[in-house]
C-alpha positions as semicolon CSV with decimal commas, in nm:
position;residue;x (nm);y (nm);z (nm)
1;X;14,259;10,202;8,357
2;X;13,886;10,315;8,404
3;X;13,712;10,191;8,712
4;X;13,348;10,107;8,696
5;X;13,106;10,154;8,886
6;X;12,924;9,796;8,977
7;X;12,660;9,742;9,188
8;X;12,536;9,348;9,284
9;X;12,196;9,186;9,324
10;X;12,151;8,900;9,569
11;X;11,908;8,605;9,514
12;X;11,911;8,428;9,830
13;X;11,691;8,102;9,725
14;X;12,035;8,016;9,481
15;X;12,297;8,212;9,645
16;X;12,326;8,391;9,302
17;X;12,494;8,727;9,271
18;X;12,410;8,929;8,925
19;X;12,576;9,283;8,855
20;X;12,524;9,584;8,691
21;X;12,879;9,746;8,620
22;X;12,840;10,098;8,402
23;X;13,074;10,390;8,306
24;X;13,025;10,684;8,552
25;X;13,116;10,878;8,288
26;X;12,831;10,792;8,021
27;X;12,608;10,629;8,257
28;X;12,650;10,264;7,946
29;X;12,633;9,999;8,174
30;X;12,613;9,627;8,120
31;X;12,422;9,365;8,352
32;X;12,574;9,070;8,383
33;X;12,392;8,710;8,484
34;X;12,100;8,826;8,575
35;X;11,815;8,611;8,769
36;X;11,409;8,471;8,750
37;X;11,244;8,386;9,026
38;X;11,173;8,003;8,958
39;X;10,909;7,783;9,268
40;X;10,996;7,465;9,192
41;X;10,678;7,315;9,324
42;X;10,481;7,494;9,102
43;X;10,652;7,576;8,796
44;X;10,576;7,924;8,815
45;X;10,792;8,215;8,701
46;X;10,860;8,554;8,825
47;X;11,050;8,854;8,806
48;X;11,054;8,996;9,164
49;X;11,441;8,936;9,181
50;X;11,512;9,155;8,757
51;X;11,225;9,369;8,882
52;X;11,508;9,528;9,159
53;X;11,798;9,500;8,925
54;X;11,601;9,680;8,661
55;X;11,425;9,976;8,915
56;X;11,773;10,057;9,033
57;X;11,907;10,068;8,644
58;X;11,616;10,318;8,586
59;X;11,644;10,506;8,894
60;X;12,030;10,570;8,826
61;X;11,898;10,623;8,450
62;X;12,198;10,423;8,299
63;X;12,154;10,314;7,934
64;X;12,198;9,922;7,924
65;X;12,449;9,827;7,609
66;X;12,475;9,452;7,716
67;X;12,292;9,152;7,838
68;X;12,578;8,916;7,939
69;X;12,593;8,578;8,066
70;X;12,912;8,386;8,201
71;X;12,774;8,042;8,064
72;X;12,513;7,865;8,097
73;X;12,405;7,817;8,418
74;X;12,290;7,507;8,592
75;X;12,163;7,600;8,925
76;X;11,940;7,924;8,824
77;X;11,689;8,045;8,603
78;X;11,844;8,362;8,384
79;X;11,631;8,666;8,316
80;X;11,849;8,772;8,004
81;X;11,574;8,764;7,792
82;X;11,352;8,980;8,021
83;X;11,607;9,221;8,121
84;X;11,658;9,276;7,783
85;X;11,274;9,381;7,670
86;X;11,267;9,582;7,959
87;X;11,628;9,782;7,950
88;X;11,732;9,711;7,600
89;X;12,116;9,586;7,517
90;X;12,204;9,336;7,343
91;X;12,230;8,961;7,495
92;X;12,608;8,788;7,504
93;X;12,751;8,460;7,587
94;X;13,099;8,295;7,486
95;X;13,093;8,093;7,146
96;X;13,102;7,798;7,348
97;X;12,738;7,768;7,434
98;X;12,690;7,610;7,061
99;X;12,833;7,269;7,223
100;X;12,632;7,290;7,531
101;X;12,307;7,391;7,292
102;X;12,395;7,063;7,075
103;X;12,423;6,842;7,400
104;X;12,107;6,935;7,586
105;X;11,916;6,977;7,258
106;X;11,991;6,602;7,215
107;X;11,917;6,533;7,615
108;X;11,572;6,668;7,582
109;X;11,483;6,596;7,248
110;X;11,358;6,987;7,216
111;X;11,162;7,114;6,945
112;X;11,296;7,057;6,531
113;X;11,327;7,435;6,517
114;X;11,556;7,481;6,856
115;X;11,872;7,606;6,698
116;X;12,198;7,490;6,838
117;X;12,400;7,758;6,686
118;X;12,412;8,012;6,919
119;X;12,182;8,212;6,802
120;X;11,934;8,271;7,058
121;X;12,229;8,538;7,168
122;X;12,294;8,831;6,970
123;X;12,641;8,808;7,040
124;X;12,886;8,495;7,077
125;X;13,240;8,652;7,230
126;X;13,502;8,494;7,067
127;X;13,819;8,409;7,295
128;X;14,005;8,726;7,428
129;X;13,737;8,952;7,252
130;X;13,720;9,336;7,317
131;X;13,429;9,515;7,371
132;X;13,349;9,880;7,572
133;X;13,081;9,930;7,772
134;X;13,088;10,336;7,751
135;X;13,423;10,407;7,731
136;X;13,543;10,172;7,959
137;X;13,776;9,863;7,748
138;X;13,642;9,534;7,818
139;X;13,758;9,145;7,745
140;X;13,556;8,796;7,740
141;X;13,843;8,586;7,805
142;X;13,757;8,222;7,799
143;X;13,726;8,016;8,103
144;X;13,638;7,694;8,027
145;X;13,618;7,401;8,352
146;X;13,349;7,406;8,514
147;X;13,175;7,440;8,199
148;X;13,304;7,439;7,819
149;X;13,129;7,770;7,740
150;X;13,249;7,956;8,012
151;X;13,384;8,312;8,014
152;X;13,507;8,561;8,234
153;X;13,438;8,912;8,174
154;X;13,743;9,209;8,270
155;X;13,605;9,531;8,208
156;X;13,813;9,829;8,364
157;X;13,949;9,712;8,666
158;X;13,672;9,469;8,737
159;X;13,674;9,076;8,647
160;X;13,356;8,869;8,679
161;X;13,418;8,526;8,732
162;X;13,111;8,394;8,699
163;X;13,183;8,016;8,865
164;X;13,556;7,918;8,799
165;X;13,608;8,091;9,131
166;X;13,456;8,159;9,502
167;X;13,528;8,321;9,754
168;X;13,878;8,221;9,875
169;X;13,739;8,065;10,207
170;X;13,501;7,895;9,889
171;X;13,731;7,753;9,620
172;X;13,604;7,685;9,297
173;X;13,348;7,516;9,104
174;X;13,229;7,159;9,018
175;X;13,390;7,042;8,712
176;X;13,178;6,732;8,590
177;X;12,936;6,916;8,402
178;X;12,921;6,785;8,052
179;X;13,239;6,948;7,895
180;X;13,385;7,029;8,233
181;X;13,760;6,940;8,304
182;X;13,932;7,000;8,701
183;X;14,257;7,039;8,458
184;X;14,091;7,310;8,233
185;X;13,972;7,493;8,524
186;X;14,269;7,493;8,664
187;X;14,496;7,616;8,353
188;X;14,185;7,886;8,315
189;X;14,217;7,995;8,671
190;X;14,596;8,056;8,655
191;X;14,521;8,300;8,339
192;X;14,315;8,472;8,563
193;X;14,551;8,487;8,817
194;X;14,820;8,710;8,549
195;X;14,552;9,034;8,548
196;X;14,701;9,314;8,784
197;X;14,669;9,172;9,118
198;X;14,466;9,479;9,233
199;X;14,221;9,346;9,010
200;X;13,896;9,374;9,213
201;X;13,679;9,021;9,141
202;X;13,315;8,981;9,154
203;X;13,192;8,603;9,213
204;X;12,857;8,444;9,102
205;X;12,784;8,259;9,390
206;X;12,855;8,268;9,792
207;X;12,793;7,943;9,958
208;X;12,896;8,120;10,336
209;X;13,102;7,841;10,439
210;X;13,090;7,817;10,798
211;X;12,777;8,021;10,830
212;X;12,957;8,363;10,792
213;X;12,769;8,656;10,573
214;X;12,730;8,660;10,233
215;X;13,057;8,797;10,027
216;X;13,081;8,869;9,707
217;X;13,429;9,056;9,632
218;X;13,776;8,986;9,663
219;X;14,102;9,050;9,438
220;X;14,345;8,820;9,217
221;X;14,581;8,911;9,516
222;X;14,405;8,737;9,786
223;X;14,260;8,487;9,555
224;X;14,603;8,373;9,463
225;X;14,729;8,360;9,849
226;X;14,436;8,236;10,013
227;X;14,175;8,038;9,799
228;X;14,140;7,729;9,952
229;X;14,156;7,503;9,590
230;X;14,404;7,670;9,404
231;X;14,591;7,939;9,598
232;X;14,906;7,970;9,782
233;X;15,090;7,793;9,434
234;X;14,869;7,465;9,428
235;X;14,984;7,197;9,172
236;X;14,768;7,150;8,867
237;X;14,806;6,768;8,991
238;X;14,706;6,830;9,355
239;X;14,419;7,089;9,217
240;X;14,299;6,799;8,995
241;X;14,263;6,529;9,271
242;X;14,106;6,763;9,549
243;X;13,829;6,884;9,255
244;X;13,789;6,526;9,150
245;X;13,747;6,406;9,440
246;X;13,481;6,644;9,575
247;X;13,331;6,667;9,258
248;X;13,236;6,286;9,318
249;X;13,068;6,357;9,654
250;X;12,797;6,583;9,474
251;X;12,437;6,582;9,382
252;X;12,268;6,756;9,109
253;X;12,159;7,119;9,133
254;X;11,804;7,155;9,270
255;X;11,704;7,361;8,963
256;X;11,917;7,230;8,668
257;X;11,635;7,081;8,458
258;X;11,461;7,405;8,417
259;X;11,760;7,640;8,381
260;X;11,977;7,438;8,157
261;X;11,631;7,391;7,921
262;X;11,588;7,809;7,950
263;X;11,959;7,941;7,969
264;X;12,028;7,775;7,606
265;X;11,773;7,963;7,554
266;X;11,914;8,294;7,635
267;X;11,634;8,306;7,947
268;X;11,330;8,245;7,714
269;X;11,092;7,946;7,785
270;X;11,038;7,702;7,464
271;X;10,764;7,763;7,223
272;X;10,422;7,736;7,345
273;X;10,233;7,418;7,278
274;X;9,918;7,334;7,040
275;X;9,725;7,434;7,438
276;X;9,903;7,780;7,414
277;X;10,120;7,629;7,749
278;X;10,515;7,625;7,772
279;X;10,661;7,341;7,977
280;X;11,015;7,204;8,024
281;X;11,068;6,824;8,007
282;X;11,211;6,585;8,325
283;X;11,348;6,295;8,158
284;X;11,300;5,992;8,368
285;X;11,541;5,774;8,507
286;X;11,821;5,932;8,295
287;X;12,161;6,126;8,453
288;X;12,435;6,045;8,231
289;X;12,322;6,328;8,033
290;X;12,395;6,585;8,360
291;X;12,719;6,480;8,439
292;X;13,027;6,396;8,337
293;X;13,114;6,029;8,264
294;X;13,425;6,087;8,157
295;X;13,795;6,076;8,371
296;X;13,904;6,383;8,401
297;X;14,263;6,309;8,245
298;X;14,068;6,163;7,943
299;X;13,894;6,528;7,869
300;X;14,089;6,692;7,572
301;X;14,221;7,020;7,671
């Protein structure tokens, strides 16, 4: 199997992690969940955080084939659409984001023309799709939990996660997202956990439990020993109740208003108003839409 080359991008503010994994061989490369600089006080926008992702791309003059996103994310602004006018490649999420465009199209009441089909994205992976990126064999293989249009993305030797998994000392993702299920994540995770176990894994985000450094790599070997949720052979029922559980202690993400209204999006702000101004809506006194009111047991899977 090919080995990549992949080299990570670190936005403190969210903890985020995005990648740019290429083929030493061809110098095609793919960047995967890239990041916008978002001030929440302010509503402003910038690109200080792609700007580095996209000098280094240029500096190592790689040839960008993709634009890929894990899911939707709820805790970040992407910078899909920007990376993409500036590198080139074309933009991919799993099929799944056409439920999550239907739900927060209906949240926010967005704009008659907003499309909930997906096809802000080139490219909708379907499950277990292959793909290259140079000559190195790639998969989107579904991942659904923490969110319903989540994927995880194995090219060569490398899987990215995106959020079904941490660091081991980290665990895993919140699952009551709108679609998310503790029991899907779990049934996702342990399909991650069959991939060689030399497998090297890239996460999306490092909370540095107990103050240590920022990490961003492991393997499916020491996930499956020593992640803190689901290794060292974890019940599925035991899994469930510890995610449930915490889950239930949470608040909501400091930036999920503006990201979820963008990342359906595929990182592109809605149309500009009749003022020639783009905004993003805060509906008042209204959460149901943010998390999930179902049980867990009662989410189809």
């Amino acid at each position: 199997m090919l080995k990549p080359s992949v080299k990570f991008f670190l936005h403190e503010l969210t903890s985020t992690f995005s990648y740019v994994v290429w083929d030493p061989e061809t110098r095609r490369a793919a960047v995967i969940d890239s990041v916008l600089d978002y001030d929440a006080h302010s509503g402003q926008l910038n690109t200080e955080t792609a700007d580095e992702l996209i000098r280094f791309v240029r500096d190592q003059q790689l040839t960008v084939e993709w634009v890929l996103e894990t899911h939707a994310h709820a805790d970040h602004v992407a910078g899909g659409a920007y990376v993409k006018r500036e590198l080139g490649g074309r933009t991919g999420i799993g099929q799944g984001i056409r439920t999550v465009q239907q739900h927060f199209k209906d949240v926010y009441n967005l704009e008659r023309g907003f499309q909930a089909d997906g096809s802000a994205f080139e490219h909708l992976f379907e499950d277990d799709e292959t793909f290259e990126v140079g000559n190195v064999e790639a998969r989107a293989i579904p991942a659904p939990g923490h969110t319903s249009d989540h994927v995880a993305y194995h090219i060569g030797d490398a899987l990215f996660v995106g959020d079904s998994l941490f660091m081991p000392d980290g665990g895993t993702a919140r699952c009551d997202f709108p679609g998310g299920s503790a029991r899907t994540l779990y049934r996702s995770i342990q399909r991650l956990f069959e991939l060689p176990e030399a497998t090297r894994v890239f996460v999306l985000h490092d909370y540095r439990p107990g103050g240590r450094n920022y990490a961003n790599e492991t393997t499916v070997a020491e996930q499956k020993r020593n992640n803190i949720h689901v290794g060292g052979g974890r019940s599925e029922a035991a899994f469930v109740k510890l995610r449930t559980e915490r889950d239930a202690t949470l608040g909501l993400p400091t930036l999920i208003i503006p990201s979820v209204q963008i990342n359906i999006r595929a990182g592109q702000t809605s149309p500009a108003e009749s003022n020639g101004l783009r905004y993003v809506k805060v509906p008042l006194n209204h959460t149901r839409g943010f998390s999930q009111t179902q049980r867990d047991e009662d989410v189809p899977v």
